[in-house]
C-alpha positions as CSV (number, residue, x, y, z in Angstrom):
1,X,17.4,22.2,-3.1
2,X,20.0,19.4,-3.3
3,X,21.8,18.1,-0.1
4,X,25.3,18.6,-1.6
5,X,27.9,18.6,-4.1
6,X,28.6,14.9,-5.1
7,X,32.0,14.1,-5.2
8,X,31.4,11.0,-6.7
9,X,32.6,10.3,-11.0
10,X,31.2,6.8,-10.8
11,X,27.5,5.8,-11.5
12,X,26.1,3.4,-9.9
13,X,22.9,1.3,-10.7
14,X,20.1,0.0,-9.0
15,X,16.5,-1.5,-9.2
16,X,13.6,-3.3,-8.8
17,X,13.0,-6.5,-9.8
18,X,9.9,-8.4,-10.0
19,X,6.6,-9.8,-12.2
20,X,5.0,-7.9,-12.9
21,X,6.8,-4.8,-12.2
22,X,5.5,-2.1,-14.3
23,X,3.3,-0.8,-11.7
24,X,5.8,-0.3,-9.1
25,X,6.4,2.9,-7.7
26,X,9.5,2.7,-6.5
27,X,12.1,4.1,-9.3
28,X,10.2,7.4,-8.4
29,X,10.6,7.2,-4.6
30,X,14.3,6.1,-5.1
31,X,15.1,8.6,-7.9
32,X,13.7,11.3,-5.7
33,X,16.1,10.6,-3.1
34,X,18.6,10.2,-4.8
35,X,18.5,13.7,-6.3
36,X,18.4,15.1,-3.3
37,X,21.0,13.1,-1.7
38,X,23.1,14.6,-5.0
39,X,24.7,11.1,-5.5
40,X,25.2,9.5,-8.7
41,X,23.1,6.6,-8.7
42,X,20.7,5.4,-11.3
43,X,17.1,3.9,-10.6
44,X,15.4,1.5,-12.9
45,X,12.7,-1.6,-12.8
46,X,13.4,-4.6,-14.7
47,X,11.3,-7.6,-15.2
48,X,12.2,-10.6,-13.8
49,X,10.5,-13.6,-13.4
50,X,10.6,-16.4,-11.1
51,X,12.3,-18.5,-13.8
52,X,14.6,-16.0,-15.2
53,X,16.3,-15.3,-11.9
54,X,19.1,-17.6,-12.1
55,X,20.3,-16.6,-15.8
56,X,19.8,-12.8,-14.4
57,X,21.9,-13.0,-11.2
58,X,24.3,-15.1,-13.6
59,X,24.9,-12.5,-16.1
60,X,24.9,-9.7,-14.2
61,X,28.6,-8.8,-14.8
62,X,27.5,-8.6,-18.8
63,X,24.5,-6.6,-18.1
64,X,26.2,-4.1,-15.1
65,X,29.8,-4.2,-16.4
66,X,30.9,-5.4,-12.9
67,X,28.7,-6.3,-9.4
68,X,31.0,-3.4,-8.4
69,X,28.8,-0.9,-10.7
70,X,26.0,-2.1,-8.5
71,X,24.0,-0.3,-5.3
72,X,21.7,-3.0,-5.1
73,X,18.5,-4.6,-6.1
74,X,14.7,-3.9,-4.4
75,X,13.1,-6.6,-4.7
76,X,9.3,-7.8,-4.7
77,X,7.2,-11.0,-5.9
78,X,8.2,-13.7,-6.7
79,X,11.6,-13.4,-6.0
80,X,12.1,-13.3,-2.4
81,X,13.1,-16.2,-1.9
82,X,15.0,-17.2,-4.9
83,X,17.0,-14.8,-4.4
84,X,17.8,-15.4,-1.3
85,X,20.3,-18.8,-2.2
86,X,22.5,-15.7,-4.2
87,X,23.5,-13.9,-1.4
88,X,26.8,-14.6,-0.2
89,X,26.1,-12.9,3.0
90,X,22.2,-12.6,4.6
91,X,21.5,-10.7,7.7
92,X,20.1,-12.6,10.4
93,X,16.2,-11.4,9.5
94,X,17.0,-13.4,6.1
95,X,18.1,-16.6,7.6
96,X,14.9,-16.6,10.2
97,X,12.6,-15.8,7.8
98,X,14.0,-16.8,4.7
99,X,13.3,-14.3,2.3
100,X,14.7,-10.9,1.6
101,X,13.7,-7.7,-0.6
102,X,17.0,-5.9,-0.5
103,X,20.5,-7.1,-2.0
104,X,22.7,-4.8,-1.7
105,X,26.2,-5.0,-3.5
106,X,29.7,-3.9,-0.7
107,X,32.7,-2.1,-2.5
108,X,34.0,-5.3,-3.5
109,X,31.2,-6.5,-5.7
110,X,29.7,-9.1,-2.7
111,X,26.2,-9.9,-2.3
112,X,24.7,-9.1,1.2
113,X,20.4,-9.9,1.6
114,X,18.2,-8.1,3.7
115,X,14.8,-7.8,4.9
116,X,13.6,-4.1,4.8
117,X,9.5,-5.0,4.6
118,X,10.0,-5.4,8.7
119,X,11.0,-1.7,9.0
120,X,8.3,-1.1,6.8
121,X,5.6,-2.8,8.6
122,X,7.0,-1.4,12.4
123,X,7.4,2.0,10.8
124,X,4.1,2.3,9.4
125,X,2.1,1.0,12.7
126,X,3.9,3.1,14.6
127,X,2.9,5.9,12.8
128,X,-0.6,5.0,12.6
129,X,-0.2,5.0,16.5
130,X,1.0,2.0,18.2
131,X,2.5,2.8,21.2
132,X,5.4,0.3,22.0
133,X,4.9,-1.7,25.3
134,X,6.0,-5.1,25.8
135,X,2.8,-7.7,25.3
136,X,-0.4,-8.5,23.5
137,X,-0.9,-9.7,20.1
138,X,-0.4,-8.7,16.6
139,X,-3.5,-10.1,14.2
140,X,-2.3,-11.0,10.7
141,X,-4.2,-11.8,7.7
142,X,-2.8,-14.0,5.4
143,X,0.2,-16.3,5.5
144,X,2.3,-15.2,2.5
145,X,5.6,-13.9,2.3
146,X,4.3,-10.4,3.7
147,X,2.9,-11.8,6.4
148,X,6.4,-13.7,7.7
149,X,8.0,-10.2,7.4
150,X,4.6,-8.9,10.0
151,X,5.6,-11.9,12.2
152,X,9.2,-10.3,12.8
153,X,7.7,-6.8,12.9
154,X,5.1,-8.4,16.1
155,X,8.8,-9.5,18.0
156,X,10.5,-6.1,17.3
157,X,7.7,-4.5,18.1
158,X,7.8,-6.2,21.8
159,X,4.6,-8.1,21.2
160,X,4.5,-12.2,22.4
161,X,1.7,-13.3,20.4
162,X,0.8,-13.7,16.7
163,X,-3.1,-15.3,15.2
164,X,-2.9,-15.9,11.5
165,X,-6.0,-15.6,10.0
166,X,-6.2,-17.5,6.8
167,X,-8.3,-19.0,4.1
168,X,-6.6,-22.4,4.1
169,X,-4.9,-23.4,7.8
170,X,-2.5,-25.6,5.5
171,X,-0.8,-22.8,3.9
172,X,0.2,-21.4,7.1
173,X,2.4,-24.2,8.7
174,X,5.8,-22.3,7.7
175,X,4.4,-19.1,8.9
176,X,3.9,-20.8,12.2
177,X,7.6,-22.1,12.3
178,X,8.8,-18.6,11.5
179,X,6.8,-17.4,14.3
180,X,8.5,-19.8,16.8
181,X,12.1,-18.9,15.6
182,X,11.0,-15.6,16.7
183,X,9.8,-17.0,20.4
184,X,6.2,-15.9,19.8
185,X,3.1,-17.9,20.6
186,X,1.2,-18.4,17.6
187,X,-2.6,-19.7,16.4
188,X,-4.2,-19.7,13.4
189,X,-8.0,-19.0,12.9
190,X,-10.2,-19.2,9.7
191,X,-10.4,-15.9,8.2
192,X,-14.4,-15.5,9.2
193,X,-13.7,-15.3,12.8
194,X,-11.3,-11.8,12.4
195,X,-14.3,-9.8,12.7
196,X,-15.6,-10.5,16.0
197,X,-12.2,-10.6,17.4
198,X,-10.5,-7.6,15.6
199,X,-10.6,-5.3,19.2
200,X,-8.7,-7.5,20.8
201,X,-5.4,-7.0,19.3
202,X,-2.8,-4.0,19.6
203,X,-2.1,-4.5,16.0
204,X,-3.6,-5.9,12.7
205,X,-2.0,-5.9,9.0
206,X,-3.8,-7.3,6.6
207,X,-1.5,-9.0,3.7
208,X,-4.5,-10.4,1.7
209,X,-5.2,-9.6,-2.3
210,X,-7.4,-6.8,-3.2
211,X,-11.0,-7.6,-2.4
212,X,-10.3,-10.4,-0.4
213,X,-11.0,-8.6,2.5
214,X,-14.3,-7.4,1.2
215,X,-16.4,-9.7,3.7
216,X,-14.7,-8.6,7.0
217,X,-14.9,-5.2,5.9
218,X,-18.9,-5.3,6.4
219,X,-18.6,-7.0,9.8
220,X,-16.8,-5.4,11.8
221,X,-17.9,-4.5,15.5
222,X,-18.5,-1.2,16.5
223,X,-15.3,-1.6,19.1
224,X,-12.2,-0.1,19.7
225,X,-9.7,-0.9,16.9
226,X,-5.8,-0.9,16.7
227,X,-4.0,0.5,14.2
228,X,-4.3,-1.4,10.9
229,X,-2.1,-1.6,8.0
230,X,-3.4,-2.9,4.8
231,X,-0.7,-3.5,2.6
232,X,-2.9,-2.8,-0.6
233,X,-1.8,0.5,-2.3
234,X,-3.8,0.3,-5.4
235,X,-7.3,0.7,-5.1
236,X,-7.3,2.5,-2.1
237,X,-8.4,2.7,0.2
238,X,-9.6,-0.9,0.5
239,X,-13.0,-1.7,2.1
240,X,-11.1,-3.3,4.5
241,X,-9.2,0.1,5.2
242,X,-12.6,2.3,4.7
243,X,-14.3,0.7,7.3
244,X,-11.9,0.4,10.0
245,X,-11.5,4.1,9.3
246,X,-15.0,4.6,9.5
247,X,-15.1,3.4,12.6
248,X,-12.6,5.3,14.4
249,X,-9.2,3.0,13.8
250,X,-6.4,4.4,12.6
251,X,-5.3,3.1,9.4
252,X,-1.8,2.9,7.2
253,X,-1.6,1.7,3.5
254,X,0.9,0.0,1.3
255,X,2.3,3.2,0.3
256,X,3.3,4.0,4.2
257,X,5.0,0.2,4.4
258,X,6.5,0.9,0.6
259,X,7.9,4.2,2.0
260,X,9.6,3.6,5.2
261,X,10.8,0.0,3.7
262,X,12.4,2.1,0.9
263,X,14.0,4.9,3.4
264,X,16.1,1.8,4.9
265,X,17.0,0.5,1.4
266,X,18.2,3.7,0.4
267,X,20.2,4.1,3.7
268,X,22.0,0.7,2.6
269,X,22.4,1.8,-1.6
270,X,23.6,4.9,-0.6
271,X,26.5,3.5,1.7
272,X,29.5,3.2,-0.5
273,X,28.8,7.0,-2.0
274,X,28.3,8.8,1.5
275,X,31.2,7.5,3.4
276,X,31.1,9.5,6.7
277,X,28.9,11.9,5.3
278,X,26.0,13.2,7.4
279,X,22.5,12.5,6.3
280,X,18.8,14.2,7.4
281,X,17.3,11.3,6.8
282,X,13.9,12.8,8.0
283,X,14.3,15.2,5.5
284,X,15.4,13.0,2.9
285,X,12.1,10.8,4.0
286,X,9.5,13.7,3.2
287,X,11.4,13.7,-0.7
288,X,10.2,9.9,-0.8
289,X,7.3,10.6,0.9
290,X,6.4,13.4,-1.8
291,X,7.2,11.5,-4.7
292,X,5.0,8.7,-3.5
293,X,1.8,11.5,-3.6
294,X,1.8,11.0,0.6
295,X,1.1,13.7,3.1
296,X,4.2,16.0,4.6
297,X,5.9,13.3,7.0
């Protein structure tokens, strides 16, 4: 059953944009929502590339009729932080980290950034069962662009220390600047010693490629584990995921982070067609949720 009427003559577009984007499951989460929210707003991917982006956000009058016909953009690799020089406003998450995966588009047509992947991460730990209480340290593996959006989750999440475990120490220099904007201690290990210290954290997401993860997966201790998210959603689970599972952690996948990350973009695309109206957001999670394939919220 729908929420409500909409009162609303106007449709307004959103999407996702990325490269490769055909795999993306988000048009069905957002559609989903949007149906049951009743609002008029239309969900689509389009391809973008890393190189395209400028002639995109340049034309976007031609191809919208008007920024004002916009909701927003989602919006995944590579663009997160080429976008990001676009915005005419970026919330302060943006400016620390420097990329966003929301744009969202005010009733005047005005470009604000935002950084939903840190709901996403928080979100999905906490359902996985991290109990909040101030200390200890988040492990993260990898140093990408996911894993600067874990390093704000680790703050919010009242924890004081990150360890990056990485490949290639190089390759995590501006993670480890991100993590002092945020007033967190941070070390980096090689990506070989996660095993043998995986209990001693409160919380672990793993931002690596499929597979890459494959040789932890085998030696891990028989310990007490935190809650892991692996932000893999296809295959899964991962052997990463499969094992910590297997040994009594609890575990999250790409789909949780995708789904709560998407609850707060549609809170922000949905703003100039509610107005003052009032939303069951839990509710209007478990539509997401269920379009996603995931278990009753």
């Amino acid at each position: 059953m729908k929420h409500g009427s909409s009162m609303h003559e106007r449709t307004l577009f959103a999407a996702v944009l990325g490269s490769p984007i055909a795999h993306s499951k988000s048009p069905a989460m957002h559609q989903a929502v949007y149906e049951y929210l009743d609002v008029p707003l239309q969900y689509e991917r389009i391809e973008v590339t890393q190189h395209q982006a400028d002639e995109f956000m340049q034309t976007l009058n031609q191809r919208f009729g008007s920024t004002r016909q916009l909701a927003g953009f989602s919006v995944t690799m590579p663009l997160k932080s080429v976008l990001v020089p676009h915005m005419e406003h970026i919330s302060e998450r943006v400016e620390r980290l420097g990329v966003l995966n929301t744009v969202v588009y005010d009733s005047a047509g005005i470009a604000h950034g935002y950084n939903t992947d840190v709901d996403g991460i928080r979100q999905a730990l906490t359902k996985s069962g991290f109990a909040p209480r101030h200390g200890g340290s988040m492990a993260i593996l990898g140093a990408g662009g996911t894993a600067t959006a874990a390093v704000a989750a680790a703050a919010e999440m009242q924890l004081d220390a990150v360890v990056l475990y990485v490949r290639n120490k190089q390759r995590a220099e501006d993670t480890k600047t991100i993590a002092a904007r945020f007033g967190l201690s941070v070390d980096v290990q090689h990506l070989t010693d996660f095993a043998q210290e995986a209990g001693e954290h409160r919380a672990v997401v793993a931002t690596l490629p499929a597979h890459a993860a494959d040789p932890i997966a085998a030696q891990l201790p028989r310990t007490q584990l935190p809650p892991l998210l692996d932000v893999i959603y296809d295959p899964w689970p991962t052997n990463l995921a499969a094992a910590w599972h297997d040994l009594g952690g609890e575990v999250a996948s790409g789909l949780d982070m995708l789904l709560y990350q998407g609850v707060e973009q549609a809170k922000l695309f949905t703003q100039k067609l509610l107005g003052q109206r009032q939303i069951d957001w839990r509710a209007a999670t478990r539509h997401m949720a269920k379009a996603l394939g995931l278990a009753e919220m």
